[in-house]
C-alpha positions in Angstrom: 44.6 6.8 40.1 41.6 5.1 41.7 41.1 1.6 40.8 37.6 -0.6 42.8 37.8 -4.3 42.9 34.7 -7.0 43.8 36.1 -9.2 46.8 33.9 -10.9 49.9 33.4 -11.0 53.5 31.6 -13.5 55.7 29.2 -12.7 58.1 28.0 -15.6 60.1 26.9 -18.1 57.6 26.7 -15.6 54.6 28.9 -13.8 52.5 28.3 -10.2 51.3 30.0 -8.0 48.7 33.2 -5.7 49.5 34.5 -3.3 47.4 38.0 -2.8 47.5 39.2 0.8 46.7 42.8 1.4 45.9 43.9 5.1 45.5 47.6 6.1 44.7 48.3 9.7 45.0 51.6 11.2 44.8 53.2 12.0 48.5 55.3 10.2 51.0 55.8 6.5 50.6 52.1 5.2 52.9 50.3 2.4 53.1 47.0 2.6 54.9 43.9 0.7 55.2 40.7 1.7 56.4 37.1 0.1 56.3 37.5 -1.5 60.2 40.6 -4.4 59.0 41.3 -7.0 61.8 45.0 -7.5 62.8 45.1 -10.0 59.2 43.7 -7.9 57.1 46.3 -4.6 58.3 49.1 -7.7 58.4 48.7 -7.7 54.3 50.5 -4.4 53.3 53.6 -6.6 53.9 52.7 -9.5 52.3 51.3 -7.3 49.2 54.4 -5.6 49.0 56.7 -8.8 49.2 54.8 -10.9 46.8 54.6 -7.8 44.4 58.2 -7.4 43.9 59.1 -10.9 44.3 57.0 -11.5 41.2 59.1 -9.0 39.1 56.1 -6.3 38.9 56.8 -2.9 40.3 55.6 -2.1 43.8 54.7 2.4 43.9 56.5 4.3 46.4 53.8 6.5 46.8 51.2 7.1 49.2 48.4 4.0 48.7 45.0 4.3 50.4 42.8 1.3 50.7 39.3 1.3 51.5 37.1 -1.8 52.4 33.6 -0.8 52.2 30.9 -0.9 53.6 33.4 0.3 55.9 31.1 -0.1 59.3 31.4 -3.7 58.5 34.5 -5.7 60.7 36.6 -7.0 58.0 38.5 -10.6 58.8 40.9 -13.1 57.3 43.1 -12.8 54.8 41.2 -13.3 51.6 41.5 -9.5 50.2 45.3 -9.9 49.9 44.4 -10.8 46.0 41.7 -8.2 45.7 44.0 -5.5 47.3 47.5 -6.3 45.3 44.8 -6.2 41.9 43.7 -2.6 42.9 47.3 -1.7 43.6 48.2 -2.8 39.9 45.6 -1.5 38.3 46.0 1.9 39.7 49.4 2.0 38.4 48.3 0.9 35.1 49.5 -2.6 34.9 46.2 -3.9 34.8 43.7 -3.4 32.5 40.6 -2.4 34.4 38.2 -3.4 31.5 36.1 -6.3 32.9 37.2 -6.1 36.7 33.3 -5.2 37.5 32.2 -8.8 36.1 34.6 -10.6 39.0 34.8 -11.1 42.1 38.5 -12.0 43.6 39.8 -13.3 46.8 43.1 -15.3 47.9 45.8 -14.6 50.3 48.6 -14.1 48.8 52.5 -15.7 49.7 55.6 -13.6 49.9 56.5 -15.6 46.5 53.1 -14.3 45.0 51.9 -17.5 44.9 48.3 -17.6 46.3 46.7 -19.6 49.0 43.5 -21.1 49.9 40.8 -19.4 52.1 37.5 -20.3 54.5 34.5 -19.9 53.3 34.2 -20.1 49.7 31.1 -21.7 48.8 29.9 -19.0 50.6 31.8 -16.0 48.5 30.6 -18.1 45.9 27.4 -18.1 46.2 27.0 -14.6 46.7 29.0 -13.8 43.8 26.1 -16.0 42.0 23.1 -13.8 43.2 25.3 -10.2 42.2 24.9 -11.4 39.0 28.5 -11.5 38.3 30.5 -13.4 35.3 32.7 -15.5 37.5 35.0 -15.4 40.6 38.6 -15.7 40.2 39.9 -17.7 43.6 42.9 -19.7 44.8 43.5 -23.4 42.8 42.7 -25.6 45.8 39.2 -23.5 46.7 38.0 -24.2 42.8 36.1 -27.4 43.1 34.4 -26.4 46.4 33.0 -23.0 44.3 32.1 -24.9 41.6 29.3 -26.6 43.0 27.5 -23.3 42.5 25.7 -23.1 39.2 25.7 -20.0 37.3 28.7 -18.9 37.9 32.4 -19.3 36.5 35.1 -20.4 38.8 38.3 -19.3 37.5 41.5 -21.2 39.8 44.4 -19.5 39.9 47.8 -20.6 41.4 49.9 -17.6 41.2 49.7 -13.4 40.7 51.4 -13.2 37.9 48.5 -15.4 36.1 46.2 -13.2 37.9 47.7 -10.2 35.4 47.8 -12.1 32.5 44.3 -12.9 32.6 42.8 -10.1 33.5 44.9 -8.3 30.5 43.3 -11.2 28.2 47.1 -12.7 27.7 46.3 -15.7 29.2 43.2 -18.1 28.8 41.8 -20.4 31.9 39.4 -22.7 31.7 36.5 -22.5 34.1 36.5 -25.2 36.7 33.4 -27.8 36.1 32.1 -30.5 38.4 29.3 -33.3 38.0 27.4 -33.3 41.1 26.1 -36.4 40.3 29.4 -38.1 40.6 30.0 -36.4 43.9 26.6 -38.3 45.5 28.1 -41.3 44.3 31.6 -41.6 45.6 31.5 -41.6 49.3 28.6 -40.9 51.1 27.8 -44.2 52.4 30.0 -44.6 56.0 32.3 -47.7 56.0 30.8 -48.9 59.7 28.1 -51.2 59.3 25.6 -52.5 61.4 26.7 -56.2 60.1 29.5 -55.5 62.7 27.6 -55.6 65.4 26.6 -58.9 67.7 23.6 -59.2 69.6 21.9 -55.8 70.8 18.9 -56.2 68.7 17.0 -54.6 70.6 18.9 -51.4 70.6 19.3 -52.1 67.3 16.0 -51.6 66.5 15.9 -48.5 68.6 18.3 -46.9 66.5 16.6 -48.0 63.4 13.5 -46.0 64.9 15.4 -43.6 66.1 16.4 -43.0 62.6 13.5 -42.9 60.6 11.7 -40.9 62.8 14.8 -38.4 63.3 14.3 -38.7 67.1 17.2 -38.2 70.1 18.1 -41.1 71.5 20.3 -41.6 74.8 21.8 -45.5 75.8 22.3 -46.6 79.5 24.8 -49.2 80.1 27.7 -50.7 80.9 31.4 -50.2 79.9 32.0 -52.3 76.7 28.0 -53.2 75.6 28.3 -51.3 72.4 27.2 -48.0 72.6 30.0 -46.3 71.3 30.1 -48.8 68.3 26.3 -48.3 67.9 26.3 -44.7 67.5 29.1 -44.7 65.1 27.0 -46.9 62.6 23.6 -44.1 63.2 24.7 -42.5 60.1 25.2 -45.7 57.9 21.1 -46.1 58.2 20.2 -42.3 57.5 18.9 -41.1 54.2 21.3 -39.9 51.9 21.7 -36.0 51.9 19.7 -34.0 49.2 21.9 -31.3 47.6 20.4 -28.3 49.5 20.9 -30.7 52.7 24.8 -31.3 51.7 25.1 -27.4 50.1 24.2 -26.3 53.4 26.3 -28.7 55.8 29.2 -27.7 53.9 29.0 -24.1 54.1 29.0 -24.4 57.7 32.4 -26.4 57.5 33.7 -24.0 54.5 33.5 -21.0 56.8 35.4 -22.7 59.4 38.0 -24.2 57.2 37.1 -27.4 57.6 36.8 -29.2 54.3 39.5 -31.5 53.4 41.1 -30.1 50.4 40.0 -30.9 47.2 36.6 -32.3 48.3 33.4 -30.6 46.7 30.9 -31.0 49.1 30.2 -33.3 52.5 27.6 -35.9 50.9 28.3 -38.1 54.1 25.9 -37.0 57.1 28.4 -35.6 59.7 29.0 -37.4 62.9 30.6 -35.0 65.4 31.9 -36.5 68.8 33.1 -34.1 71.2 34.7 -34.8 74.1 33.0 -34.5 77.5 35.7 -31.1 78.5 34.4 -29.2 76.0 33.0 -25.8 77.0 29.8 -24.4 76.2 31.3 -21.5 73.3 32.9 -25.1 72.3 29.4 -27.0 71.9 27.2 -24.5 70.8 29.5 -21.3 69.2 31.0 -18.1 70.5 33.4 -15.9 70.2 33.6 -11.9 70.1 32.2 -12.5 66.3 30.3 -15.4 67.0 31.3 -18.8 65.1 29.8 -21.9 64.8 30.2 -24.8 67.2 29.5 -28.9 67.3 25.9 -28.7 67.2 26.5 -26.8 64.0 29.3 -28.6 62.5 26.4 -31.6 63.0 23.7 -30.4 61.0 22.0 -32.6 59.6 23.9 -35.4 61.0 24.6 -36.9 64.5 26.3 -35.0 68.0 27.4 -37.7 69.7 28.0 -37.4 73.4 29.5 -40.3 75.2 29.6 -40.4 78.7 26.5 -37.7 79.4 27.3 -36.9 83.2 30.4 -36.0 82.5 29.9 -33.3 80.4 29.3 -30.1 82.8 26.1 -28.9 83.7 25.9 -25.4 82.0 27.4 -27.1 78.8 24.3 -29.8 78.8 21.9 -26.9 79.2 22.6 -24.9 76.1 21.3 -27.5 73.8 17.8 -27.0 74.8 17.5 -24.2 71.9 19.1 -26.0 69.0 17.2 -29.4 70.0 14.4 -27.5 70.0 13.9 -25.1 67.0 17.1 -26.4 65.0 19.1 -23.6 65.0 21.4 -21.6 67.8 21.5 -17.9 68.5 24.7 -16.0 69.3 24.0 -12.6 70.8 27.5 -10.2 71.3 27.6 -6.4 71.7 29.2 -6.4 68.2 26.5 -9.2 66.5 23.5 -11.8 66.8 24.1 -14.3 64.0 22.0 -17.6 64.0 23.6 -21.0 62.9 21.7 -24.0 62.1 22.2 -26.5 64.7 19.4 -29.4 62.6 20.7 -32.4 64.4 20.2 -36.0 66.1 21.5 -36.2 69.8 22.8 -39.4 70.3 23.8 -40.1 74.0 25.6 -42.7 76.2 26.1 -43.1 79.5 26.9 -45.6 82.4 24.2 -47.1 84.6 26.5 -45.7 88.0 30.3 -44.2 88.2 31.8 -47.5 88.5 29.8 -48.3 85.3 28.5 -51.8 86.5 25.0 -51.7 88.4 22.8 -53.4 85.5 25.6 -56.2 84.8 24.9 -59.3 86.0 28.8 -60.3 85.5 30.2 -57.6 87.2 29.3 -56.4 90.8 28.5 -52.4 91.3 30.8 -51.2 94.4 28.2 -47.7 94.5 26.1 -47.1 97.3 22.5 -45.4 96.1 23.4 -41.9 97.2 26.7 -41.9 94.8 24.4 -43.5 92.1 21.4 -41.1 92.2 23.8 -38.1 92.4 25.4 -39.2 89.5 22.2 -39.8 87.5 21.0 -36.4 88.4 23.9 -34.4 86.6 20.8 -34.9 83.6 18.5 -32.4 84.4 14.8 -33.6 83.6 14.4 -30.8 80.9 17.4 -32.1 79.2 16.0 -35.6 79.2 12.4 -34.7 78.5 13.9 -33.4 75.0 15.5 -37.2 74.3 12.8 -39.0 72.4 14.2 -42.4 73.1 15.8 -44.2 76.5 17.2 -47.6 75.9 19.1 -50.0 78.2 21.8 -51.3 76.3 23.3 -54.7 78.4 26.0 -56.4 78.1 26.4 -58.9 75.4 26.6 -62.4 76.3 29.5 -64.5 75.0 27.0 -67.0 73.0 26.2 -63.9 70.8 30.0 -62.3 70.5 31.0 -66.0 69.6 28.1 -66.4 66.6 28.9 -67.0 63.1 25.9 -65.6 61.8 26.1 -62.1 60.1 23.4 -59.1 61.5 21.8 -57.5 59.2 23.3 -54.5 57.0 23.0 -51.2 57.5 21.6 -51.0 53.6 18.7 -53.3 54.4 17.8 -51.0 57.3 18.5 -47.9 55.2 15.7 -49.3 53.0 13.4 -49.3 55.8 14.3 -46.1 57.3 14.3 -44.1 53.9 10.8 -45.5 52.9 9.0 -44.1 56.8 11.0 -40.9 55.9 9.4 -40.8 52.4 6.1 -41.4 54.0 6.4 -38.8 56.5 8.0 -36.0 53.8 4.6 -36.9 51.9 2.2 -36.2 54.7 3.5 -33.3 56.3 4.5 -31.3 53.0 2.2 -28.8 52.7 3.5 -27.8 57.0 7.0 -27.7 55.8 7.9 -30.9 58.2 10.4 -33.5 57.3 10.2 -36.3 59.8 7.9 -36.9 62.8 10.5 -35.7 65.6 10.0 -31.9 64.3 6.1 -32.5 65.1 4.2 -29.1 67.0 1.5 -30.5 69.7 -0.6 -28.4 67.3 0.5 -31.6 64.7 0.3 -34.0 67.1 -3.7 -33.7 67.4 -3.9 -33.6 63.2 -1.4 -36.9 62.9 -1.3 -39.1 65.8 -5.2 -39.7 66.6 -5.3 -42.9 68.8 -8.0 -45.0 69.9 -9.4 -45.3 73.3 -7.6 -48.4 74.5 -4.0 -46.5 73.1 -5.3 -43.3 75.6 -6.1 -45.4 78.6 -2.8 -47.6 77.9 -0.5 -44.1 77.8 -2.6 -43.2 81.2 -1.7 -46.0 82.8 1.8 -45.9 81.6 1.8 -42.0 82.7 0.4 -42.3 86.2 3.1 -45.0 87.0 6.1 -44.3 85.6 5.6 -40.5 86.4 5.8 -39.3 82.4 5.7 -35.3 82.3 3.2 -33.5 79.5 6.5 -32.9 77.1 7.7 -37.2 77.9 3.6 -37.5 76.4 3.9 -35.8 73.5 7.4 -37.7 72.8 5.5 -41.0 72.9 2.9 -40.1 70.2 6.0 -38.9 68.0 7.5 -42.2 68.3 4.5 -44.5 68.4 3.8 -42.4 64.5 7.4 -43.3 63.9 6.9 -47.1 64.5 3.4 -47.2 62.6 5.1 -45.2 59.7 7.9 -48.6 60.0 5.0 -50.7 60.2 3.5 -49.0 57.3 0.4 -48.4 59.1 -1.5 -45.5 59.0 -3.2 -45.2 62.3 -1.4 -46.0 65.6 -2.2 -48.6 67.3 -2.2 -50.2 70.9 1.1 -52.2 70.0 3.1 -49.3 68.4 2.1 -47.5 71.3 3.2 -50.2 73.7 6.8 -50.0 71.9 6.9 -46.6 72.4 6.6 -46.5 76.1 9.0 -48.8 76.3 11.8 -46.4 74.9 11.1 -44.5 77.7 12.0 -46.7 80.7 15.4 -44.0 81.7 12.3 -41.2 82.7 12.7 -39.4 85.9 10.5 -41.1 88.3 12.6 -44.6 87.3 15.8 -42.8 86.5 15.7 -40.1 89.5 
């Protein structure tokens, strides 16, 4: 008997429709599967048969063909075991096949037939949605990250044997049901707070740019000014993530099986801080079927790299695509998948290798050779791309010592979300969301400046030895602060703030 069964595969960031054939003809005892099946996917004929007869149901001793089509498709993972023990059953009659075309089914299953959780669900989900099917019948602790997706029925299921009951109709389970609303409310806003930082109001103030403008940002200073705590507090004064904004982040960690169990959906923006050994497949993605890396796992959120030299050259290079058009492209003989890679860069770094040229406490045992050889591990490409260069000192004792309280990170968040409201409101109709994603072709519609702004950015340019892109970075900004200001023109003082976030450029920095 023939029996076809709705399961899913991912590819990339998407999930498409498989159909799981089962055939059981009479012949000697086999077990094949066909349809290009990974190493996990083959692994599952003993894991079906196992859990099968461990669950008192009758495994056939005949010859069983399985077929995963489209069958020119690589098949991964082990989330057919449920689709394919279904088939087996319902070929042999155990099953009703009534109402199997209105689900779609996936699990791995233990050798106890209980079944377990599997990547990617919001994903299967999702596609399951726009098949127009009923529902999708999936492990217990994969229910409430499907059920985010409307218009469709999640069905959690904890063992095989309810898996036959309710497809025979013996057996009634409720649909799983979440309030989204609820999920934007309980944790979403970070714990760090910029209350907790002394002093550094001037980088402060950076960040808070930095923020509503969506601009990179890369600090220069010494061991123990902050930086570190700084960054960590970036996503404390960022907008809180629309649905579509959080739906999306979390798909990215769903395929990857990232998502703490239980949890829904990421409403917190991700901070992601690799470590400086990372490789490149490591930063950006790889793999023989590409998967996603940091600058991915930080969309729409922060990549966080502390200690910027150190990271190796070839790794630093590769995020001049996702920085930028936003997304990263994975080429391999077998597929070319595009991840979205929508993030802010948020970089520290000391001023020399001992760490100590720019404190005053300390002295800096570097000669100018060590020092400019360690600057230049940035290549001027890489740092044309930073919006925003800030010295971050060290913080003198009268301001560790204060007993006054900086401001919170809600107050700035106010700030920030209001010149991010302004900005959604201008660009609309060009499908822009904050002043950092600004074409030059934008730049001459949106940041008009006077005369005395031109001859100031002139001046500043023949100097300090700005390139055409380090230009264009200081009429983003300069918006940015007028948007804070709530100005609508730019004017000579915005502009003057502006250049000052980029003191780190090459002809100072070289």
């Amino acid at each position: 008997m023939l029996a076809r069964i709705l399961s899913s595969s991912l590819f990339g960031l998407d999930a498409y429709l498989i159909d799981v054939e089962v055939d059981i003809s009479s012949g000697l005892p086999l077990f094949n599967i066909v349809g290009l099946p990974d190493a996990a996917v083959k692994e599952s004929r003993d894991r079906l048969r196992s859990a099968i007869k461990n669950t008192g149901l009758n495994f056939p001793v005949k010859k069983i063909t399985v077929n995963l089509a489209p069958a020119d498709m690589k098949k991964e993972g082990s989330s057919f075991d449920l689709p394919m023990a279904v088939g087996i059953l319902v070929a042999e009659g155990i099953i009703k096949p009534d109402s199997l075309d209105r689900y779609m089914l996936v699990g791995e299953l233990s050798l106890d037939g209980k079944i377990k959780p599997v990547k990617g669900v919001l994903s299967m989900a999702i596609a399951a949605r726009d098949a127009g099917l009923k529902g999708i019948i999936l492990p217990a602790r994969n229910a409430t990250e499907a059920s985010v997706v409307s218009s469709i029925e999640v069905y959690p299921v904890e063992t095989l044997p309810q898996v036959v009951e309710f497809l025979n109709g013996d057996l009634t389970i409720e649909p799983r049901k979440i309030r989204l609303e609820e999920l934007f409310l309980d944790g979403c806003f970070p714990q760090d707070d910029f209350a907790d930082v002394k002093g550094q109001e001037h980088a402060k103030r950076a960040l808070e740019v930095a923020a509503a403008g969506g601009h990179n940002l890369l600090m220069i200073g010494p061991p123990g000014s902050g930086k570190t705590m700084l960054a960590k507090r970036l996503p404390s004064i960022l907008p809180v993530m629309e649905f579509e904004e959080a739906l999306e982040t979390t798909r990215i960690h769903s395929i990857m099986g990232l998502l703490p169990d239980g949890q829904a959906l990421l409403t917190a923006r991700p901070f992601r801080s690799p470590h400086h050994t990372i490789s490149d497949a490591g930063l950006i993605g790889g793999g023989q079927i590409p998967r996603p890396g940091e600058v991915s796992f930080a969309h729409n959120g922060v990549l966080f790299l502390d200690e910027l030299p150190e990271f190796r050259r070839n790794v630093l290079e590769v995020l001049r695509q996702p920085l930028e058009e936003g997304r990263v492209t994975i080429s391999r003989a077998m597929a070319s998948l595009n991840y979205p890679s929508r993030f802010m860069l948020v970089a520290a770094m000391n001023p020399c290798p001992c760490g100590f040229y720019t404190d005053l406490s300390h002295e800096c045992i570097c000669t100018p050779i060590q020092i400019k050889r360690y600057r230049s591990k940035i290549s001027g490409p890489l740092l044309d791309r930073i919006d925003i260069h800030i010295e971050v000192p060290a913080v003198p004792f009268k301001d560790i010592s204060a007993e006054r309280r900086s401001e919170e990170s809600q107050s700035i968040m106010a700030r920030v979300k209001e010149a991010r409201r302004v900005q959604t409101e201008r660009h609309k109709k060009e499908g822009i969301y904050c002043n950092s994603q600004l074409k030059p072709r934008h730049l001459k519609k949106y940041c008009q400046i006077s005369d005395d702004s031109k001859r100031l950015i002139e001046t500043a340019m023949t100097r300090l030895g700005f390139s055409a892109r380090a230009y264009n970075r200081i009429l983003k900004v300069s918006r940015t602060i007028a948007d804070l200001d709530r100005s609508n023109e730019i004017l000579p003082h915005h502009i003057s703030e502006a250049i000052q976030y980029r003191s780190l450029d090459r002809k100072r920095f070289g």
